[in-house]
N, CA, C, O and CB atoms as a CASP TS submission, in Angstrom:
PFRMAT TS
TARGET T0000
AUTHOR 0000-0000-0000
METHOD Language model
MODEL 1
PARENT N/A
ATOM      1  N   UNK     1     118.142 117.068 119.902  1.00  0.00           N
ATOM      2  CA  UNK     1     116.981 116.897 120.762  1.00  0.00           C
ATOM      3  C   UNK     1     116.229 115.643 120.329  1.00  0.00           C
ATOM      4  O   UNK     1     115.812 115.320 119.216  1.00  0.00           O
ATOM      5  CB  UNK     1     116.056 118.147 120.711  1.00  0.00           C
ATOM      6  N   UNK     2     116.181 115.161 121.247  1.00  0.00           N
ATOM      7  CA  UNK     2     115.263 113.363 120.640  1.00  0.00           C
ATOM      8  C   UNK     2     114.062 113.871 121.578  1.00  0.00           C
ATOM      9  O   UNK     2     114.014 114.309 122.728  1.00  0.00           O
ATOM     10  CB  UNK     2     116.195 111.139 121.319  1.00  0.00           C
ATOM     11  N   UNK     3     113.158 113.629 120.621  1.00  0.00           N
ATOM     12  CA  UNK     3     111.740 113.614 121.252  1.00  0.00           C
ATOM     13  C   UNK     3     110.674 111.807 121.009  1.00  0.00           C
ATOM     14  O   UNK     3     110.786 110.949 120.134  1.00  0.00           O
ATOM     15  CB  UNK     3     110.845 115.175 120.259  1.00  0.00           C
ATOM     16  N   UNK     4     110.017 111.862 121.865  1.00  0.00           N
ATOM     17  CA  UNK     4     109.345 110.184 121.831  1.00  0.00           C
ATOM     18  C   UNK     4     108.119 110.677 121.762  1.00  0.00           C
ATOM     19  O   UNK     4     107.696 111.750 122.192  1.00  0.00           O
ATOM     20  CB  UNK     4     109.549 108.966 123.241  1.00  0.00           C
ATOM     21  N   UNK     5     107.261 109.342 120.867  1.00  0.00           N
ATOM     22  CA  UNK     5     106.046 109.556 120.735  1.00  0.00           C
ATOM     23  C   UNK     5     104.694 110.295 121.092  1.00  0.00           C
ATOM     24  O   UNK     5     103.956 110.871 120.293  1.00  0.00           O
ATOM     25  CB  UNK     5     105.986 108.922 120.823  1.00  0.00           C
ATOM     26  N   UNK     6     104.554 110.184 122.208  1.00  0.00           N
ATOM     27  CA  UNK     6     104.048 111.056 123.278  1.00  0.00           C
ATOM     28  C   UNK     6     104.220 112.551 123.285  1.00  0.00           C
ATOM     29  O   UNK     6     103.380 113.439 123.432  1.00  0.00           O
ATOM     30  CB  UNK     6     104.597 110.634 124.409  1.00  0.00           C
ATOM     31  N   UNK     7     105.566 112.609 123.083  1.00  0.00           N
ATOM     32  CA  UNK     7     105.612 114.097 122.787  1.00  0.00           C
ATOM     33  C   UNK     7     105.080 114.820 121.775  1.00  0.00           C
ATOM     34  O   UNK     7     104.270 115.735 121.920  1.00  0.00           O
ATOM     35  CB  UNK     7     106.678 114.432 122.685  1.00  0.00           C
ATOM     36  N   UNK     8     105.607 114.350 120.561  1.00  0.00           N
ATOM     37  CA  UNK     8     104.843 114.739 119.868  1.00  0.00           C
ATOM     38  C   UNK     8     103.536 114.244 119.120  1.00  0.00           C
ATOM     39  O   UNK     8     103.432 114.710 117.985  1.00  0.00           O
ATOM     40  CB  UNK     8     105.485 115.032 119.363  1.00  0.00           C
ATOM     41  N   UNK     9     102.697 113.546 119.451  1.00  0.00           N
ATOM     42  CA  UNK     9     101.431 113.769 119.787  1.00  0.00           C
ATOM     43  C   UNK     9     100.669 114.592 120.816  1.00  0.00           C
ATOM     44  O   UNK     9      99.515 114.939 120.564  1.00  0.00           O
ATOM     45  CB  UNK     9     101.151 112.840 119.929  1.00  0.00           C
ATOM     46  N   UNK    10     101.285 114.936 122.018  1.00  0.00           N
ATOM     47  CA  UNK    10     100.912 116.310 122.597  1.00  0.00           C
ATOM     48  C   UNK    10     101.091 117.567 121.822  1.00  0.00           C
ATOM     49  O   UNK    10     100.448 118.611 121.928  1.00  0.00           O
ATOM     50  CB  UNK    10     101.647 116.518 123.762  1.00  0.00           C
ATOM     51  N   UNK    11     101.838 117.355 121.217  1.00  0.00           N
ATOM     52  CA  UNK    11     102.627 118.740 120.173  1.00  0.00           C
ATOM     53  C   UNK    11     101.134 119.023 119.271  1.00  0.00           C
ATOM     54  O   UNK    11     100.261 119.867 119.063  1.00  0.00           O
ATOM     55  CB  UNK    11     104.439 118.050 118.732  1.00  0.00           C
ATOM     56  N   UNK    12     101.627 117.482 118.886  1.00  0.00           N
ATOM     57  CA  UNK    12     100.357 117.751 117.503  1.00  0.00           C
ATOM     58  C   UNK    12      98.636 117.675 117.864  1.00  0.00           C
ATOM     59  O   UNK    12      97.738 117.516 117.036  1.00  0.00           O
ATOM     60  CB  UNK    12     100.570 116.291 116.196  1.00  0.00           C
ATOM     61  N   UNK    13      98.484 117.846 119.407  1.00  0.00           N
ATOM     62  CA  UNK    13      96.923 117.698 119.459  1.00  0.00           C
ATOM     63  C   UNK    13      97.360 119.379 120.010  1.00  0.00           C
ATOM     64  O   UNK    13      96.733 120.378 119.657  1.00  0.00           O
ATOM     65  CB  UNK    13      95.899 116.192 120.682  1.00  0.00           C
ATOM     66  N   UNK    14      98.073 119.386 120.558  1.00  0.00           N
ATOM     67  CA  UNK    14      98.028 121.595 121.149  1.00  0.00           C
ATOM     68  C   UNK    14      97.917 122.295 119.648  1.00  0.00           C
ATOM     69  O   UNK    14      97.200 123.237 119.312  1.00  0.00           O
ATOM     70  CB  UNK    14     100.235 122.550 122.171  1.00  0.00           C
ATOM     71  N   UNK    15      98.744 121.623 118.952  1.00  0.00           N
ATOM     72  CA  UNK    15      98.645 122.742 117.211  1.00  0.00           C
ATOM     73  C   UNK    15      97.075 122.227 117.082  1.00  0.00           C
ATOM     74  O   UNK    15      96.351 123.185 117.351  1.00  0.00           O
ATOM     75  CB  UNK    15     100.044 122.072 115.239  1.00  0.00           C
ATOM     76  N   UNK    16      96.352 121.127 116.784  1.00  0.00           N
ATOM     77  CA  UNK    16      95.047 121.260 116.340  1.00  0.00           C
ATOM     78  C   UNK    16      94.433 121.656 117.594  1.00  0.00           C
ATOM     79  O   UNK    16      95.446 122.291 117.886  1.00  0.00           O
ATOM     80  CB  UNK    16      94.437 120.009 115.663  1.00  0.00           C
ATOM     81  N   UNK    17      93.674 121.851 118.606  1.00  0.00           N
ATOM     82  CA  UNK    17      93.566 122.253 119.629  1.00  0.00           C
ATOM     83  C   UNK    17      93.138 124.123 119.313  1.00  0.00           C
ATOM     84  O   UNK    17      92.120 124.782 119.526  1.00  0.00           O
ATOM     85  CB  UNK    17      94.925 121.745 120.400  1.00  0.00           C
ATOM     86  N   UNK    18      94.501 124.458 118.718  1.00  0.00           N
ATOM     87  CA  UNK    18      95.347 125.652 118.643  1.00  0.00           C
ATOM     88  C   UNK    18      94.495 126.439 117.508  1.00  0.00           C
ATOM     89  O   UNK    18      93.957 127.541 117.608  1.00  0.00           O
ATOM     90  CB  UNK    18      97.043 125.308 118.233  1.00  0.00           C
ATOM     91  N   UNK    19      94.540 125.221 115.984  1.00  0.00           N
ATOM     92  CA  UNK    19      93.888 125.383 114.984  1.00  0.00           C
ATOM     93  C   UNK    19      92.532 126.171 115.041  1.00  0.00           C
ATOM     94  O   UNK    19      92.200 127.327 114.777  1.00  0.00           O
ATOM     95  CB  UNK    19      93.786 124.236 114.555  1.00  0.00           C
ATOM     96  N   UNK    20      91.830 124.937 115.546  1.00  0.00           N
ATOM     97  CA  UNK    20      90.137 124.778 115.741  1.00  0.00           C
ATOM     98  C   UNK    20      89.629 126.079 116.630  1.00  0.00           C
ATOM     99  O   UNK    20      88.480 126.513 116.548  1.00  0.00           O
ATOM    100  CB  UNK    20      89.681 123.164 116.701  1.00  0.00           C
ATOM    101  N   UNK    21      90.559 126.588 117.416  1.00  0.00           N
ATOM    102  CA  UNK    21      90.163 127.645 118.087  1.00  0.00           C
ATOM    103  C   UNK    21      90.765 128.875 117.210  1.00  0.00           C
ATOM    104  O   UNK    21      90.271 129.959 117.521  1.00  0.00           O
ATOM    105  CB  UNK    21      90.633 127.547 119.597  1.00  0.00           C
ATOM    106  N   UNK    22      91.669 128.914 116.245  1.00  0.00           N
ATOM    107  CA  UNK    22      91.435 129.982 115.651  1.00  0.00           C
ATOM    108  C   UNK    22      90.464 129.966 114.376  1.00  0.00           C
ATOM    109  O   UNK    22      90.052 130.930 113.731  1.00  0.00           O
ATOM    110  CB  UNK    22      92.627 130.436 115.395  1.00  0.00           C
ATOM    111  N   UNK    23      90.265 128.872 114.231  1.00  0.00           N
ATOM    112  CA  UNK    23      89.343 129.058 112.842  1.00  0.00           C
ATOM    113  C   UNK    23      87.910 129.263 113.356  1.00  0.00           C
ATOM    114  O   UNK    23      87.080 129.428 112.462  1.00  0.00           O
ATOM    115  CB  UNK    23      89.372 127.616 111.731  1.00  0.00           C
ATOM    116  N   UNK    24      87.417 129.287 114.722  1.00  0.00           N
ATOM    117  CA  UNK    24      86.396 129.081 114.990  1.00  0.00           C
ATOM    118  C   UNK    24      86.443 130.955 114.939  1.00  0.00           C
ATOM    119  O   UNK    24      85.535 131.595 114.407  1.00  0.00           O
ATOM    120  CB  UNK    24      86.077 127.974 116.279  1.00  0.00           C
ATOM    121  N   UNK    25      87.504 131.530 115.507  1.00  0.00           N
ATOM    122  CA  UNK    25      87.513 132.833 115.592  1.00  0.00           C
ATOM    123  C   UNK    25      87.388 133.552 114.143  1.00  0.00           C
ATOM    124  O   UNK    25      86.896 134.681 114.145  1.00  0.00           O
ATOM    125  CB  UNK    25      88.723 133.183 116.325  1.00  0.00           C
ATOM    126  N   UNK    26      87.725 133.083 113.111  1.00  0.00           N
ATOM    127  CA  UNK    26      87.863 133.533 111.733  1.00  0.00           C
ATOM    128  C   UNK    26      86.336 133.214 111.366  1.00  0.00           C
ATOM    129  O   UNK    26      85.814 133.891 110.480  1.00  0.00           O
ATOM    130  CB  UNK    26      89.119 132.704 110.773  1.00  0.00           C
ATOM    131  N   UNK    27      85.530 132.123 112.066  1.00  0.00           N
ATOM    132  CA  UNK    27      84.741 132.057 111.445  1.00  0.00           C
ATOM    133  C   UNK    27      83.454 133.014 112.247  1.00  0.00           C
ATOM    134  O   UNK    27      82.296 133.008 111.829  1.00  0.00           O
ATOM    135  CB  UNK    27      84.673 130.668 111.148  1.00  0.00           C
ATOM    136  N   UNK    28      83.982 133.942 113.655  1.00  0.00           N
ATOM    137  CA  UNK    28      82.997 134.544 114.273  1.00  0.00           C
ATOM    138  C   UNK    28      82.986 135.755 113.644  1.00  0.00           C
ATOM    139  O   UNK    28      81.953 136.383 113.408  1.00  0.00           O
ATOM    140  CB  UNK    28      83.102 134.595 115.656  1.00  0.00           C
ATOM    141  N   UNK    29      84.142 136.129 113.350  1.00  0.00           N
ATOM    142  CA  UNK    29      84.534 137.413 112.374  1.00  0.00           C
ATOM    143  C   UNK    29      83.696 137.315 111.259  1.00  0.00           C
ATOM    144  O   UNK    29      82.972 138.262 110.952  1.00  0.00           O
ATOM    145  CB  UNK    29      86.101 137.464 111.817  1.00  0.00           C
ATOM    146  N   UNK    30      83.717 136.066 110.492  1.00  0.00           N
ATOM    147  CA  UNK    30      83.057 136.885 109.026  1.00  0.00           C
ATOM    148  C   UNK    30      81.578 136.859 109.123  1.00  0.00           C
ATOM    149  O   UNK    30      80.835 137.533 108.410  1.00  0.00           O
ATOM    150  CB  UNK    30      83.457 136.063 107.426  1.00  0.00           C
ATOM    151  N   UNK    31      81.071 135.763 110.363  1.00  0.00           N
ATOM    152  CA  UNK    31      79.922 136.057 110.531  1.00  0.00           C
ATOM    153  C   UNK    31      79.097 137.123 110.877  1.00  0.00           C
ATOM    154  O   UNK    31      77.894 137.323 110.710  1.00  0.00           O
ATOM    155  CB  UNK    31      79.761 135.496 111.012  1.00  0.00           C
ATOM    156  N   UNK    32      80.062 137.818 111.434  1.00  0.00           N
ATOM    157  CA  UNK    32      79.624 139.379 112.211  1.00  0.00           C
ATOM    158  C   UNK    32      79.643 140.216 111.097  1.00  0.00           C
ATOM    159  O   UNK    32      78.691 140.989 110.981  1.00  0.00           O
ATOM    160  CB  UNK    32      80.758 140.090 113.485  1.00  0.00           C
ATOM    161  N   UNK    33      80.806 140.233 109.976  1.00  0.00           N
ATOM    162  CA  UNK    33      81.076 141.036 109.152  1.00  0.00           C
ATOM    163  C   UNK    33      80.209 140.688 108.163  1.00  0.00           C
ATOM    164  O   UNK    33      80.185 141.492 107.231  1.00  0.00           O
ATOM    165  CB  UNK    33      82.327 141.109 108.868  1.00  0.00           C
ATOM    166  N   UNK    34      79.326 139.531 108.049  1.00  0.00           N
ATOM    167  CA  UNK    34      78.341 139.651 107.142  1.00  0.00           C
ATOM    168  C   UNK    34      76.648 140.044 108.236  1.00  0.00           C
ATOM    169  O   UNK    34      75.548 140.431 107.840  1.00  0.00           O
ATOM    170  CB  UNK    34      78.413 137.983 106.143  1.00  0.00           C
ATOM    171  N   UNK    35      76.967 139.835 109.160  1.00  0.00           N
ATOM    172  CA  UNK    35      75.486 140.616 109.735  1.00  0.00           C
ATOM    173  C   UNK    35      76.009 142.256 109.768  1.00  0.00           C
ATOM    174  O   UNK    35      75.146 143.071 110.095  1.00  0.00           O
ATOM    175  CB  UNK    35      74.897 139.969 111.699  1.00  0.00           C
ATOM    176  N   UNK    36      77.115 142.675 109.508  1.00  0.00           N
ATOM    177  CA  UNK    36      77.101 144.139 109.827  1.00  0.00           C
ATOM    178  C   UNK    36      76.388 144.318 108.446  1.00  0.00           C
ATOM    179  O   UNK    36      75.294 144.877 108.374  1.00  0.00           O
ATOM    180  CB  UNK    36      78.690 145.016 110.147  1.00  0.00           C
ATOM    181  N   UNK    37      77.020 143.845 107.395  1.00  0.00           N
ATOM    182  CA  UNK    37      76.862 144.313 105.950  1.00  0.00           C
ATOM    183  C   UNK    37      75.233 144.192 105.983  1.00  0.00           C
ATOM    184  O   UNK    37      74.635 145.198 105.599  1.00  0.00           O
ATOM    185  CB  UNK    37      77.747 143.269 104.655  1.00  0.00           C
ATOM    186  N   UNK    38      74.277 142.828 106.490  1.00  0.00           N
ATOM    187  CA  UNK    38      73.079 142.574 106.337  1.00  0.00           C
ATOM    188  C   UNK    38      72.155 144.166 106.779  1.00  0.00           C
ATOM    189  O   UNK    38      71.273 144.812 106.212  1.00  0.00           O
ATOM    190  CB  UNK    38      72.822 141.177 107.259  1.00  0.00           C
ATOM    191  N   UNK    39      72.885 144.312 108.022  1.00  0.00           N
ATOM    192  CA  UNK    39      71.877 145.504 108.838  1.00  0.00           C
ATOM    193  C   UNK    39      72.243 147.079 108.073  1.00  0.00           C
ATOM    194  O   UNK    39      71.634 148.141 108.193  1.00  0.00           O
ATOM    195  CB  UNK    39      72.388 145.605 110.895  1.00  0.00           C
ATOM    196  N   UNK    40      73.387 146.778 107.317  1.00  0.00           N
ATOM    197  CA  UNK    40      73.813 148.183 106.752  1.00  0.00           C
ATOM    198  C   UNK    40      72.898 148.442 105.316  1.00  0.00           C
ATOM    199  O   UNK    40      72.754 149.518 104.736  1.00  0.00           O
ATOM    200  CB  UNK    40      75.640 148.183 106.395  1.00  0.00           C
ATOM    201  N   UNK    41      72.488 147.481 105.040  1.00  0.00           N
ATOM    202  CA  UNK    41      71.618 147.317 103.798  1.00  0.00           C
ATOM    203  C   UNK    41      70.135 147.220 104.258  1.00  0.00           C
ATOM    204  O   UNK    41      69.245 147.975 103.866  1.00  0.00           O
ATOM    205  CB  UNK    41      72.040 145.969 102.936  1.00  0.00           C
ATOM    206  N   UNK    42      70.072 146.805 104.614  1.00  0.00           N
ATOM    207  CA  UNK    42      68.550 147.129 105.615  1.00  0.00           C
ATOM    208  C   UNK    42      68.370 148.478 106.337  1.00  0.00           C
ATOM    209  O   UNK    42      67.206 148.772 106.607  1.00  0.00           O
ATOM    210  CB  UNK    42      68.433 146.048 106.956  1.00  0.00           C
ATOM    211  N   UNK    43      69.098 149.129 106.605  1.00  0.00           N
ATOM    212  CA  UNK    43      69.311 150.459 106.654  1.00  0.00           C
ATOM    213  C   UNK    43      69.286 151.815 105.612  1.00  0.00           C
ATOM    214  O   UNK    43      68.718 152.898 105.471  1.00  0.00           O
ATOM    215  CB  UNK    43      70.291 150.352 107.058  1.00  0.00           C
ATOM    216  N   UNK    44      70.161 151.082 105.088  1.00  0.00           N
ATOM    217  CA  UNK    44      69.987 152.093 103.149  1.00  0.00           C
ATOM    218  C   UNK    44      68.767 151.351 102.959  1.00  0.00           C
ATOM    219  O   UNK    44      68.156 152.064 103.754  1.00  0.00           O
ATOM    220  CB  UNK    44      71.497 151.710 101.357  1.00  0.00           C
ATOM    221  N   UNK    45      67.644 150.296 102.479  1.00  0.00           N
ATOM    222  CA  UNK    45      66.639 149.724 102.173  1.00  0.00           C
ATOM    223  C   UNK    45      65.290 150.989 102.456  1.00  0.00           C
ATOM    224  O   UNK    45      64.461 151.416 101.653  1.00  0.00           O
ATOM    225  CB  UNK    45      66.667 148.309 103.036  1.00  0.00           C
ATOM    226  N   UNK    46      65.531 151.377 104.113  1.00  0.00           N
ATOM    227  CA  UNK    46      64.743 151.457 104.803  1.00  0.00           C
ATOM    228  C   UNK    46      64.768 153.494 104.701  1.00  0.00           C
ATOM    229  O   UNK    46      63.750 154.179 104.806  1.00  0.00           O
ATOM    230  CB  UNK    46      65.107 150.439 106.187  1.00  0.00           C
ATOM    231  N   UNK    47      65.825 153.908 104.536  1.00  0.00           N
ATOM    232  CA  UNK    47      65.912 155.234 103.848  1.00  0.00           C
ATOM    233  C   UNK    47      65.307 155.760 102.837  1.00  0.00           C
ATOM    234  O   UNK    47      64.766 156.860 102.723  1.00  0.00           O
ATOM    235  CB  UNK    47      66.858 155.409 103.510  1.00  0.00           C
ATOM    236  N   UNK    48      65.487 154.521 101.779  1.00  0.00           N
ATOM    237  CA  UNK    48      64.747 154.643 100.220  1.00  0.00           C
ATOM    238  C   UNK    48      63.501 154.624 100.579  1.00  0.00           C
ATOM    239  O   UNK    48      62.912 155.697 100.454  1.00  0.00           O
ATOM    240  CB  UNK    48      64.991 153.436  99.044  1.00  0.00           C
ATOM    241  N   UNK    49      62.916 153.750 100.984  1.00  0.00           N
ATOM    242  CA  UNK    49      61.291 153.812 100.885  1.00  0.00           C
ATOM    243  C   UNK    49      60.583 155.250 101.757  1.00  0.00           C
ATOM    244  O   UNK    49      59.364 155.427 101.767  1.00  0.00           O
ATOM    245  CB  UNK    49      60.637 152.204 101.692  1.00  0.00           C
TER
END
């Protein structure tokens, strides 16, 4: 298979493209997973007193 320039620079902007949208997802995840932890502690906080 011979591929030309073009090609793969389409290749390689769909993989980053590809990237950036999953890391953006990894990064909605831990954000959530640290506001769950925030409100779960503010919760036990709010028991104690």
């Amino acid at each position: 298979m011979v591929t030309n320039y073009d090609e793969i620079m389409k290749e390689e902007n769909t993989s980053a493209k590809l990237a950036r949208k999953e890391d953006a997802e990894e990064l909605r995840k831990i954000e959530e997973e640290e506001r769950q932890e925030r409100l779960r502690r503010q919760a036990k906080k709010r028991k104690l007193l």
